[in-house]
C-alpha positions in Angstrom: -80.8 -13.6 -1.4 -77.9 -12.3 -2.1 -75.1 -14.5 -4.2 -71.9 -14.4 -2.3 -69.1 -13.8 -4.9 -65.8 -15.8 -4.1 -62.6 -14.6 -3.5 -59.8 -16.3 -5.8 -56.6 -17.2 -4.4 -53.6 -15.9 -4.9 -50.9 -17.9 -6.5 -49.1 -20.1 -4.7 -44.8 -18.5 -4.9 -42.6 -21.4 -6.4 -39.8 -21.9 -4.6 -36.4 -21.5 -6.1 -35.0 -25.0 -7.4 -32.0 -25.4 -5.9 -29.9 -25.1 -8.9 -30.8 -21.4 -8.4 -29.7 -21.1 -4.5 -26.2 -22.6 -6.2 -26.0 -20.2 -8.7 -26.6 -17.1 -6.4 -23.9 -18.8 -4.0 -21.3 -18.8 -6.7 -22.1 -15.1 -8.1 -21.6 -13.8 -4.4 -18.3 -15.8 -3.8 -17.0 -14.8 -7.3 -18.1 -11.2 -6.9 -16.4 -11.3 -3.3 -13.2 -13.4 -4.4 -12.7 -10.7 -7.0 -12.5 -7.7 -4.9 -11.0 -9.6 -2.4 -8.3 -10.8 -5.2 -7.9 -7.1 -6.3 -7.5 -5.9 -2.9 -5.0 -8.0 -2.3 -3.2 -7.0 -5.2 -3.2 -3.5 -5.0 -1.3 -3.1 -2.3 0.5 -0.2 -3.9 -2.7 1.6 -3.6 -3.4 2.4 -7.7 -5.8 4.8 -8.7 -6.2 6.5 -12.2 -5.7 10.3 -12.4 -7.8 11.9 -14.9 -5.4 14.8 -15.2 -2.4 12.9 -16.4 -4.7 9.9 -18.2 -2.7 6.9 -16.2 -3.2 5.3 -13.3 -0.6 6.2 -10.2 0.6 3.9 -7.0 -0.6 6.1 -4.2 1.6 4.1 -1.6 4.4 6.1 -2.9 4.4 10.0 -2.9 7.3 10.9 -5.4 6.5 11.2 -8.4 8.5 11.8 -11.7 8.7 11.3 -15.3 11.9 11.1 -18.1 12.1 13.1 -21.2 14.4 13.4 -24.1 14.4 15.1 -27.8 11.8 13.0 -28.9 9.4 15.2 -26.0 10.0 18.3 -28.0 10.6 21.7 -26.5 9.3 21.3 -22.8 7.6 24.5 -20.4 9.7 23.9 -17.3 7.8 25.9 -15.4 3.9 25.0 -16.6 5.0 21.2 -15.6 6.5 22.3 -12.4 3.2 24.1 -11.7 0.9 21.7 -12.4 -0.7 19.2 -9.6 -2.7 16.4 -9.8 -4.3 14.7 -6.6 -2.1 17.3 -4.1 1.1 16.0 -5.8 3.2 17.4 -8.6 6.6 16.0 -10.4 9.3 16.0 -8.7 12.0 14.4 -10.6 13.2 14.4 -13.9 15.8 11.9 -15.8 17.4 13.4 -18.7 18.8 11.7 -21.9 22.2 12.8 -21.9 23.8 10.7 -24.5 24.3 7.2 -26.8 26.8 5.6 -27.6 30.3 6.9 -28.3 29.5 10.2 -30.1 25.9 10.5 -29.8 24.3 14.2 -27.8 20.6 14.9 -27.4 20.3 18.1 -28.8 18.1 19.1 -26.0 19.7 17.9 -22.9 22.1 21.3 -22.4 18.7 23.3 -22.3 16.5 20.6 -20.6 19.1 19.9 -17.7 19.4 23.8 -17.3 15.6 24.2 -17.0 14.9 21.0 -14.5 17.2 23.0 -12.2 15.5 26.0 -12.6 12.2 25.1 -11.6 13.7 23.1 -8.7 13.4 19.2 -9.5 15.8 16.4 -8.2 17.5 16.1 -11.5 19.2 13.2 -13.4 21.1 12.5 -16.7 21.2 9.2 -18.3 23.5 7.4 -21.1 21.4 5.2 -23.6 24.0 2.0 -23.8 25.4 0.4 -27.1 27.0 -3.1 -26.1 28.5 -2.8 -29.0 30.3 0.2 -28.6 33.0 0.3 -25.8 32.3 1.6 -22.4 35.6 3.5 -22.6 34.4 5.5 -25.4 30.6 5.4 -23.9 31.8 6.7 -20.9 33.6 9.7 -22.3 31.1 10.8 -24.9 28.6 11.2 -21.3 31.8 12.7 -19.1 32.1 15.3 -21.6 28.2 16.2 -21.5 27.4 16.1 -18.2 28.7 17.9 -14.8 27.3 16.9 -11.9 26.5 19.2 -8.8 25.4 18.8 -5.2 21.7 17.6 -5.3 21.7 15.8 -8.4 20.6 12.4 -9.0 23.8 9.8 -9.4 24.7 9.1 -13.1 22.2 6.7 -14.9 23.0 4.0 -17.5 20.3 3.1 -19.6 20.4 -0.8 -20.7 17.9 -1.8 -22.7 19.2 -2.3 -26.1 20.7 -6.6 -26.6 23.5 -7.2 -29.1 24.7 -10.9 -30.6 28.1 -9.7 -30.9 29.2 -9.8 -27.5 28.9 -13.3 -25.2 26.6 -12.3 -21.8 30.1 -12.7 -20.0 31.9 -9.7 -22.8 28.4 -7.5 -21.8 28.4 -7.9 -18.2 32.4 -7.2 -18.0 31.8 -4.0 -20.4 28.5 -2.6 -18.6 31.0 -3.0 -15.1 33.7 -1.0 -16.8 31.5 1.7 -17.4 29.7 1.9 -14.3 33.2 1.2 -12.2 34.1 4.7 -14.4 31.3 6.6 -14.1 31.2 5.8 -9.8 35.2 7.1 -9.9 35.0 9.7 -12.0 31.5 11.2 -10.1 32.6 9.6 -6.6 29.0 8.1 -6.3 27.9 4.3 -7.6 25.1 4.8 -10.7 21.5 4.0 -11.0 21.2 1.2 -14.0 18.2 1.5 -16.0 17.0 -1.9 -17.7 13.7 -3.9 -17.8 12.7 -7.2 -16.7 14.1 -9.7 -19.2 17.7 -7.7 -18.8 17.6 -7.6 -14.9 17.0 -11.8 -15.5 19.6 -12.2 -17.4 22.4 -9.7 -17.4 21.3 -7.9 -14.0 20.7 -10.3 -11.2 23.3 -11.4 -9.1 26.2 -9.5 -11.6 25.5 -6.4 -10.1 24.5 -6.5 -6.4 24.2 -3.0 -4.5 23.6 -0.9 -7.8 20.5 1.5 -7.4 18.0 0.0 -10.1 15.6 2.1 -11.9 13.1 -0.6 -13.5 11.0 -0.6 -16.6 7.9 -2.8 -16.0 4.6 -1.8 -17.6 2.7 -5.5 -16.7 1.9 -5.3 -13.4 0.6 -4.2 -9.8 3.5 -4.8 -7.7 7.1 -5.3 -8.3 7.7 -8.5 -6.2 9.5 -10.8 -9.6 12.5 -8.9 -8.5 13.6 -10.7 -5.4 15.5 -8.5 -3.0 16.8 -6.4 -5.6 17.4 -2.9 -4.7 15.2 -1.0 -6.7 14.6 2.6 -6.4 12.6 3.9 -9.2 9.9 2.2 -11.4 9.3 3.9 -14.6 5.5 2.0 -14.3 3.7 3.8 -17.8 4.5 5.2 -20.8 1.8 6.6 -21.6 1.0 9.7 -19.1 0.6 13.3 -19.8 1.8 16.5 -18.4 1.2 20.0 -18.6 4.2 21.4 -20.7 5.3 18.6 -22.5 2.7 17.8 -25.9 2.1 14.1 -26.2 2.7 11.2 -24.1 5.6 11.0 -21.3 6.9 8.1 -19.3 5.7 8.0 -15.8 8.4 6.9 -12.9 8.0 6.5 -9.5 10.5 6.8 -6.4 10.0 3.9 -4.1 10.9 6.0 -0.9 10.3 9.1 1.1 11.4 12.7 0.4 15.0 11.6 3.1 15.7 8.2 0.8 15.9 10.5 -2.1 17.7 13.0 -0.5 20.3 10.2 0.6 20.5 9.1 -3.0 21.4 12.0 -4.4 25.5 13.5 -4.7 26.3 15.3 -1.5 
């Protein structure tokens, strides 16, 4: 008689403990809270571009970047040319001058070039509060000449002095901008970054374009109701025609805002 050979059983399945079922629970809600958090952040729509090596706010369109001597001699017409993600530069900001005496050796030929190659176009005066505006504001009338088209006069505030009181600053940085809007019959762009919008900026200067420095973050929303027009948002980008590292800017408009900007 045959001997009948038994089957053995399969394993019984242990059941997760339910320290386990927690632990699952809190890796889906932190996974989800995360791209939910980043979603909610990026409402300027930022993705990196390989081509430039920085990442870009794709809720805007306008793109630009702002050069002086220190970007060497500059191809106008291999940056023009070049596109990344169906967009290309389309305005420049130019150093101008510093200070009382100060010229960039390269603005004549730069601000020449921009024009050539057809970019919205703008020259801006690095600031020395301890210089006076008067003298300031001649070394930059004497540089620059302003046409139909171009972007309004830009002063560049960035630099802090413990000479002056914050009252002596403000009243100097007004004389200069109250010149520069007579003398050019349009009000200026001011260029300054977050700790001197705080404390020189806010309230002492209420309908001035801003053009804003601010590297730390994914939206601008720190700066109230201020009227901000440009956000220079990286320093680090690249470009074809200029070697080494350029600072990226970004319009906050459309294509009509920056035509309505610029000097008519």
């Amino acid at each position: 008689m045959a001997r009948r050979v038994s089957t053995p059983s399969s394993p019984k399945k242990r059941a997760l403990p339910p320290i386990g079922w927690v632990a699952i629970v809190a890796l889906v809600l932190l996974v989800g809270g995360g791209i939910w958090y980043v979603n909610r952040l990026n409402t300027n729509e930022w993705r990196h571009v390989s081509k430039i090596g920085i990442r870009l706010p794709f809720k805007y369109s306008i793109h630009g970047i702002d050069v002086s001597k220190h970007n060497g001699r500059i191809n106008w017409p291999e940056l023009r040319q070049m596109r990344f993600e169906e967009l290309r530069l389309q305005f420049v900001f130019i150093k101008a001058t510093e200070g009382a005496s100060l010229t960039d050796k390269d603005f004549k030929n730069n601000w020449k070039q921009a024009d050539g190659v057809g970019l919205y176009r703008g020259a801006y005066h690095f600031y020395i509060p301890w210089r006076t505006p008067e003298s300031q504001f001649e070394n930059f009338k004497r540089s620059v000449k302003l046409k139909k088209g171009d972007l309004p006069p830009v002063l560049d505030f960035e630099l802090g002095t413990n000479a002056l009181s914050r009252e002596q600053v403000i009243a100097n940085l007004k004389t200069w901008l109250t010149l520069a809007e007579n003398y050019y019959g349009v009000r200026p762009i001011i260029y300054t970054n977050a700790d001197f919008y705080r404390r020189y900026i806010k309230e002492n200067f209420v309908g001035y374009p801003l053009w804003i420095a601010d590297y730390s973050g994914w939206t601008l929303n720190r700066y109230d109701d201020a009227v901000i027009h440009f956000w220079q948002h990286s320093k680090s980008g690249y470009t074809d025609g200029i070697r080494g590292p350029v600072d990226y800017n970004v319009f906050l408009g459309d294509v009509e805002d920056l035509k309505a900007l610029c000097l008519k």
